[in-house]
MARGU-87556 format. One line per 3 residues: their letters; for each residue x, y, z of C-alpha. Coordinates in steps of 0.25 Angstrom, whole numbers, plus 5000, padded with zeros to 4 digits. Example, Ala and Ser with C-alpha at 12.3 -4.5 7.8 and 13.67 -1.06 7.14 Angstrom:
% residues 2
AS = 5049/4982/5031  5055/4996/5029;
//
This chain:
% residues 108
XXX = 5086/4986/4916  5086/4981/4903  5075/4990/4896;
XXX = 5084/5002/4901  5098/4995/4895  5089/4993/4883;
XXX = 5086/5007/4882  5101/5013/4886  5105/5004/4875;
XXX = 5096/5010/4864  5102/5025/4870  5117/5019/4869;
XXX = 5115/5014/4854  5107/5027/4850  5116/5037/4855;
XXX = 5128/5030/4848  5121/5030/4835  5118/5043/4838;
XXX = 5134/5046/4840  5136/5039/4828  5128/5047/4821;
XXX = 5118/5037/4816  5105/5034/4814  5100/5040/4829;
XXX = 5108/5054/4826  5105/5065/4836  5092/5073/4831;
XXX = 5088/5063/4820  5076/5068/4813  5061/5065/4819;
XXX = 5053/5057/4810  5042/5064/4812  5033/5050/4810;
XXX = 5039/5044/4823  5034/5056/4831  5022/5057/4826;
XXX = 5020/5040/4830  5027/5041/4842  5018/5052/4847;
XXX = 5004/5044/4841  5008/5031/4848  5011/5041/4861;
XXX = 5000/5048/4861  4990/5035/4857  4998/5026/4870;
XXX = 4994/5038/4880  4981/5040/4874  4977/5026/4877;
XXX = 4984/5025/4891  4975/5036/4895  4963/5030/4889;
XXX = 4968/5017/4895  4968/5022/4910  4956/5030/4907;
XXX = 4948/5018/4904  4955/5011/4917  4948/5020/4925;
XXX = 4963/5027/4928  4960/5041/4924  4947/5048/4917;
XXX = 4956/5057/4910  4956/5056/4895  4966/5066/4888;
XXX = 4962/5065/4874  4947/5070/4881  4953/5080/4888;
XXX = 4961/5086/4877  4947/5085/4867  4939/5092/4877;
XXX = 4948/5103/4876  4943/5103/4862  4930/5100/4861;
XXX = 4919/5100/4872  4913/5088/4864  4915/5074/4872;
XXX = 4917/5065/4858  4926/5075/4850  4933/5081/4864;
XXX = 4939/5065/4863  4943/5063/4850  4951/5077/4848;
XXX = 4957/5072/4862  4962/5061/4857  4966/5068/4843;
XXX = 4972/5081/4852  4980/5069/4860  4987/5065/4849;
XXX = 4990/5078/4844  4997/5080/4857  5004/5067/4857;
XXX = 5011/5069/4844  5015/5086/4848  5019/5078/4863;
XXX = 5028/5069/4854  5033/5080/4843  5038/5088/4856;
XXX = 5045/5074/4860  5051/5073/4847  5058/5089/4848;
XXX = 5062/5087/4862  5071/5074/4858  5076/5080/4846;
XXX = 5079/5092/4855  5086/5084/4866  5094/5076/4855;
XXX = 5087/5062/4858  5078/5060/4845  5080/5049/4837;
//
């Protein structure tokens, strides 16, 4: 119980600073820097949860392959635009989080 006081907490003190118009105002602009991070570090943990329970014998898919070979036919180049067509995702998959919070009034 006490991560989710912890958390309440945090929710109680931002939306009173919000009320008061401070520095957690309602639609405060996106630092377009913090996206763009948040959506890299995102993408890289999966990427490496996947690659982890592939090599644990879990699961043979490999999503940066699959999304290469939908490229390229060749094996090498099919994983390294994967991994690069990944990312892109990641950080569009993030950017679409960013506008759905803004939209709903929560960002900040």
């Amino acid at each position: 119980m006490g991560l989710l006081d912890a958390a309440l907490s945090i929710g109680r003190r931002a939306r009173a600073e919000a009320e008061a118009g401070g520095a957690r105002r309602r639609g405060a602009g996106v630092n377009p820097w913090s996206w763009l991070a948040a959506g890299f570090a995102g993408t890289v943990v999966l990427t490496l949860v996947l690659a982890g329970t592939q090599a644990a014998g879990v699961t043979r898919m490999s999503n940066p392959y699959l999304l290469g070979t939908m490229i390229v036919p060749d094996r090498d180049r099919a994983r390294v635009l994967g991994i690069v067509f990944h990312l892109v995702n990641g950080w569009i998959f993030s950017l679409a989080h960013v506008g759905l919070f803004r939209a709903v009034g929560r960002f900040g």
